[in-house]
N, C-alpha and C positions, 0 to 999 in steps of 0.2 A: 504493500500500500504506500510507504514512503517512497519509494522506488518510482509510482504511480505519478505521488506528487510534483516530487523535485523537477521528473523525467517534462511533466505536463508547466511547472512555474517555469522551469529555461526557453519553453517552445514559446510562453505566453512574456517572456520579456523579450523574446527576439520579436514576436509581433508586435509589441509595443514599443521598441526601438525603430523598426521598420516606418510605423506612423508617426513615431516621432521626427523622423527623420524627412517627411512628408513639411512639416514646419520649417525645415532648415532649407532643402533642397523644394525650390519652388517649381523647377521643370520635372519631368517625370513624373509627376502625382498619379495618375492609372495605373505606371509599370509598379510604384513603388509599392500600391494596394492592393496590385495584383500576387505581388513580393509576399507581403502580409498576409494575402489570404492563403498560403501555403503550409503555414501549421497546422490549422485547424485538421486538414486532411492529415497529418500523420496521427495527429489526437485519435482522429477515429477509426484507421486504422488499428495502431498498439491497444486503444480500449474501448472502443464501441461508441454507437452516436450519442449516447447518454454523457459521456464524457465530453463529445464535440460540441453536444448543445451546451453544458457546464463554460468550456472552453470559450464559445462563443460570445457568451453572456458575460463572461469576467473581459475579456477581448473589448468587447464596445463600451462597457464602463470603463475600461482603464483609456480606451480610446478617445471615450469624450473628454475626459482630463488633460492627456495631453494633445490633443489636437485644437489647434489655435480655431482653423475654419473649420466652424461648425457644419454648413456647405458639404464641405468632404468628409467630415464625421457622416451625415448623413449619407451621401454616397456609399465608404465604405460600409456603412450599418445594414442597407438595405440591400446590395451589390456584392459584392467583395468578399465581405466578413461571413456572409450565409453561406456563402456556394459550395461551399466544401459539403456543408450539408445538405443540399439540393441535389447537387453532384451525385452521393451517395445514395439518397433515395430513388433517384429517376435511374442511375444505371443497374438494375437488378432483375436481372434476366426477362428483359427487355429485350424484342431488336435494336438494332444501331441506330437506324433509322426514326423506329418513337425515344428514341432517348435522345435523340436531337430536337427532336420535333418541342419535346416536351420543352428542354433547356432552352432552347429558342422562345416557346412558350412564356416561362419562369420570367429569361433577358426580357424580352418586348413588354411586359409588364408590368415588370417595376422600372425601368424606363419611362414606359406613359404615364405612371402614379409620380414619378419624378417627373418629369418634366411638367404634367399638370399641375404639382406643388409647386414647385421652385421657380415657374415661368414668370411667378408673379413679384420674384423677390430677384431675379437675374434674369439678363437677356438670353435665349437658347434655342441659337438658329438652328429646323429644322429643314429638313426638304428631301428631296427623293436620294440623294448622295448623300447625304447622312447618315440617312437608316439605311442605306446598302452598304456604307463602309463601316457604320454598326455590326452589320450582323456579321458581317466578314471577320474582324475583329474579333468579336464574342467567339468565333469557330478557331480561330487561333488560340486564342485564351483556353479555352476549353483544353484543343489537343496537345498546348503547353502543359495546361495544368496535368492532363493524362500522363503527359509525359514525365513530369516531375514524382508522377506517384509509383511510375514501375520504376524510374529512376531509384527512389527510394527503396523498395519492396527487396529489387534485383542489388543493391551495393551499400546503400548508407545503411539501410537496418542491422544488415553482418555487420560493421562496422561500428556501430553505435552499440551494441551487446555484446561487442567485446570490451568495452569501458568497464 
């Protein structure tokens, strides 16, 4: 169980360095949060989504604290910071194909809830090139993220168990 702990507090200050770091470095703010959302997935990997929702929920409190733009707090909170657990739900012997459909789904939605909120507090040009470089994006993101979790699975897990 302490094992559990320590293993899950280092994953949750690396994500909270990551956002912190979001204040310091003013370019990259997507890469950076896309950076950040990559713990969550090992959480629920090493101990199930119970742990990831736990994870998640300490993640955006501590996130609100240090994150100056609240703006991007929000982003990350509703984008970012979920999708590891979104991720895990929608791919579960599913075809490939609805688990895209879905995650595409998931993206286009809290997007429109985002953008319908925050339209009124920022300017947020939309138009047909937007949401096409959107979703193109979000499919990148995705087979990144994929990619960082066999990454994980296949080298840094042996690697980190031998610590």
């Amino acid at each position: 169980m302490s094992k559990k702990v320590a293993f899950g507090g280092i994953l949750l200050a690396l994500n909270i360095i990551l956002l912190l770091l979001i204040n310091i470095i003013p370019m990259n703010t997507l890469f950076i949060m896309g950076l950040a959302s990559l713990p969550i997935s090992i959480i629920i990997m090493e101990f199930g989504p119970k742990s990831g929702v736990i994870f998640y929920i300490g993640s955006i409190i501590l996130g609100f604290i240090v994150m100056a733009n609240k703006f991007q707090w929000i982003l990350y909170t509703t984008t970012f910071g979920i999708y590891g657990l979104i991720k895990y739900m929608v791919e579960r012997d599913l075809p490939i194909y609805i688990e895209y459909i879905l995650k595409l789904l998931f993206a286009n939605i809290i997007m429109l809830v985002l953008y319908l909120t925050l339209k009124q507090f920022i300017y947020i040009p939309v138009n047909l090139i937007t949401i096409v470089i959107f979703e193109i994006v979000f499919v990148i993101y995705d087979n990144v993220y994929s990619s960082f979790i066999d990454y994980y699975n296949d080298k840094l897990r042996k690697l980190i168990k031998n610590f």
